[in-house]
N, C-alpha and C positions, 0 to 999 in steps of 0.2 A: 842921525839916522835912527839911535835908539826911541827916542820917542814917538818918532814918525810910526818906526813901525810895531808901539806900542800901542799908539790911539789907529791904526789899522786892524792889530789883531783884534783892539775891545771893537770897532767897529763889524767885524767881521762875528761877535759873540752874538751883538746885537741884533743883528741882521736872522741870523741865525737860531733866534730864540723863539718868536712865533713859529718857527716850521718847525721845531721839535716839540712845541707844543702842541701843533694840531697833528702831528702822527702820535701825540701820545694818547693823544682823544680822539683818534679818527675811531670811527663803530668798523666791527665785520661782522659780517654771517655768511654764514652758509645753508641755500636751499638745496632740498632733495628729492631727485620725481619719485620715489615711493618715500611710504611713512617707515617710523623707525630706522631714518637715516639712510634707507638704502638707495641702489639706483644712482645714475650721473649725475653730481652736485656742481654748485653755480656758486662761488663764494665773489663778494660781494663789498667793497669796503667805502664805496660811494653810495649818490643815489642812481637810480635805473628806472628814469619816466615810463619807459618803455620794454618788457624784456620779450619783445616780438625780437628785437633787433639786438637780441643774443639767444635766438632760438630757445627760450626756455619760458615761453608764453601761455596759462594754464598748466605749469608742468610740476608746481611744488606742491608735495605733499606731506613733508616735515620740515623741522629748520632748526638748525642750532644757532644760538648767537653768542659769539666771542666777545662782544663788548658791544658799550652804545644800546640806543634807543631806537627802533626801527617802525615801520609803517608800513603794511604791506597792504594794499588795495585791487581790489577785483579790476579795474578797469586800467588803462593806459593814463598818465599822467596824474597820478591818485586819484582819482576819480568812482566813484560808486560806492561799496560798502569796503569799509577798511579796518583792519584789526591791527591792537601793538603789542609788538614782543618788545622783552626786556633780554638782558643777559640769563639764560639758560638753553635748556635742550627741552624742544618742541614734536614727540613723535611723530603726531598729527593735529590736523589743523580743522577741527570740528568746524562746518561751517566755510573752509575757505579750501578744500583740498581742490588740486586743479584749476583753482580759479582765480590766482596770483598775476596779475598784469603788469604792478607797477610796485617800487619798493622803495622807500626813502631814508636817512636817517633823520630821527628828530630831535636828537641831543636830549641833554637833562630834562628839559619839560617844552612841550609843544603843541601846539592846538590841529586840530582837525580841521577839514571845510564842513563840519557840524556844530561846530562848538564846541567842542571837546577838549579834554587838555591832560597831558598826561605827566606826571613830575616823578623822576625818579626818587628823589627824595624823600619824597612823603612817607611819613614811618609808617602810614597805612600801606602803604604800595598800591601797587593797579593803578587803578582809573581814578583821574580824581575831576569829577564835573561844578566847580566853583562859580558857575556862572558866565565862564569866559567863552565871546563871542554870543551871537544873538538866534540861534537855533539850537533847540539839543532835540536827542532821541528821544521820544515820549518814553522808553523803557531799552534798558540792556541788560543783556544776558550772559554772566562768562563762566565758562568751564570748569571754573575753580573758585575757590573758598576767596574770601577778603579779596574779590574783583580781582583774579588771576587768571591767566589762560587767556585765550580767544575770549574775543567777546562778539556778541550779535547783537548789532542797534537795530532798533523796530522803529516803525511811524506807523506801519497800518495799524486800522484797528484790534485788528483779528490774524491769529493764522490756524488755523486749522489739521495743522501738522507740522513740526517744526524737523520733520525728516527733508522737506522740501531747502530746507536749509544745512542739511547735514547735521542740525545740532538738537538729534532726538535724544530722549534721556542723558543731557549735556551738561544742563544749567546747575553752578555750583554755589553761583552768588546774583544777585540782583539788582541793581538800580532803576527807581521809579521816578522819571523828571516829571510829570504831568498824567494826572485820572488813577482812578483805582484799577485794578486789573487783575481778571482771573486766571490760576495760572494752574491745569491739570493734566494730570498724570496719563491721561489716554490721549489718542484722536479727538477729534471735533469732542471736545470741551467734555469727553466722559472719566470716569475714573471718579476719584479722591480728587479735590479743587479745594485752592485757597486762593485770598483775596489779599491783595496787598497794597496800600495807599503810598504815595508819593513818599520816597526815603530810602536808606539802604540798608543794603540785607546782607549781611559778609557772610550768613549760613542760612541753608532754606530746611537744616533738620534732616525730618523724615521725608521730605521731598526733593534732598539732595540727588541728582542723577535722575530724579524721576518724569519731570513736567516735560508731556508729549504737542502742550498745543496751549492756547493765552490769548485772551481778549479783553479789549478795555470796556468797561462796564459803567463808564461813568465819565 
């Protein structure tokens, strides 16, 4: 009887050892319809294709994250323009307040439906675009120094105001996939401008928080 129920309990460790593994890794977070946390929150330890279908559709306007790697996209089913948080607190969401549709986890490192890829490992942190998958954004913009915060991918040429995206006087760091690109401090392309060729820029200086509007020149 003893060994019987020796080789049960090992089989029952066994059994038992992936499920504690992936709650030890499972990601959470929590959204919140106003910024700096306030407001009715939505916490979160899966993914959410959909968050019409927990009434909280357009409604996040900060987020903390508890653990894990997450993907938060404007449209239903990740889909449209989409930003990644890491583990920390998010007061606001430059760029994406309100307009939260779909929420994923993407563990240690994961790609985007642009070609993006994000690895938490990297001793750079942020964004790390290595070439993986067969599209990227001609240029990204994020909120914060060494590719942190929000980020905003571009394709058009031009924007004209980057209030239209919530992310005016935002931009904290840079990434250039393709063409040189002007990137200044006012409306439609006035102020102080500088130009920056294909590469990355973990600090933009004295035009930290300042670039109101960016177009590719080449």
């Amino acid at each position: 009887m003893k060994p019987f129920l020796h080789r049960l309990t090992r089989a029952a460790l066994l059994l038992a050892a992936p499920l504690l593994a992936f709650a030890a890794h499972a990601g959470e977070l929590t959204l919140f319809t106003h910024s700096n946390f306030e407001g009715p929150p939505l916490t979160l330890r899966g993914s959410a294709p959909d968050l019409d279908q927990l009434d909280f559709n357009d409604r996040a306007s900060s987020v903390i994250v508890r653990s894990g790697t997450w993907q938060l996209c404007e449209h239903s089913e990740y889909r449209g323009r989409c930003m990644t948080v890491e583990r920390g607190e998010y007061p606001s969401l430059p760029g994406f307040n309100d307009v939260i549709s779909s929420v994923r986890e993407v563990g240690g490192g994961g790609r985007d439906d642009r070609g993006g890829r994000w690895d938490r490992d990297d001793n750079r942190g942020g964004y790390d675009d290595r070439g993986y998958g067969q599209r990227r954004e001609a240029i990204i913009l994020f909120s914060k120094s060494r590719f942190h915060g929000a980020r905003l991918e571009l394709h058009n040429n031009e924007v004209r105001t980057l209030d239209r995206y919530d992310f005016n006087d935002q931009a904290g760091s840079v990434i250039v996939n393709e063409g040189r690109w002007e990137l200044c401090e006012h409306a439609d392309f006035g102020g102080r401008c500088i130009v920056l060729e294909p590469g990355r820029y973990e600090f933009l200086d004295d035009m930290n928080n300042r670039i109101s509007s960016l177009r590719r020149i080449r």
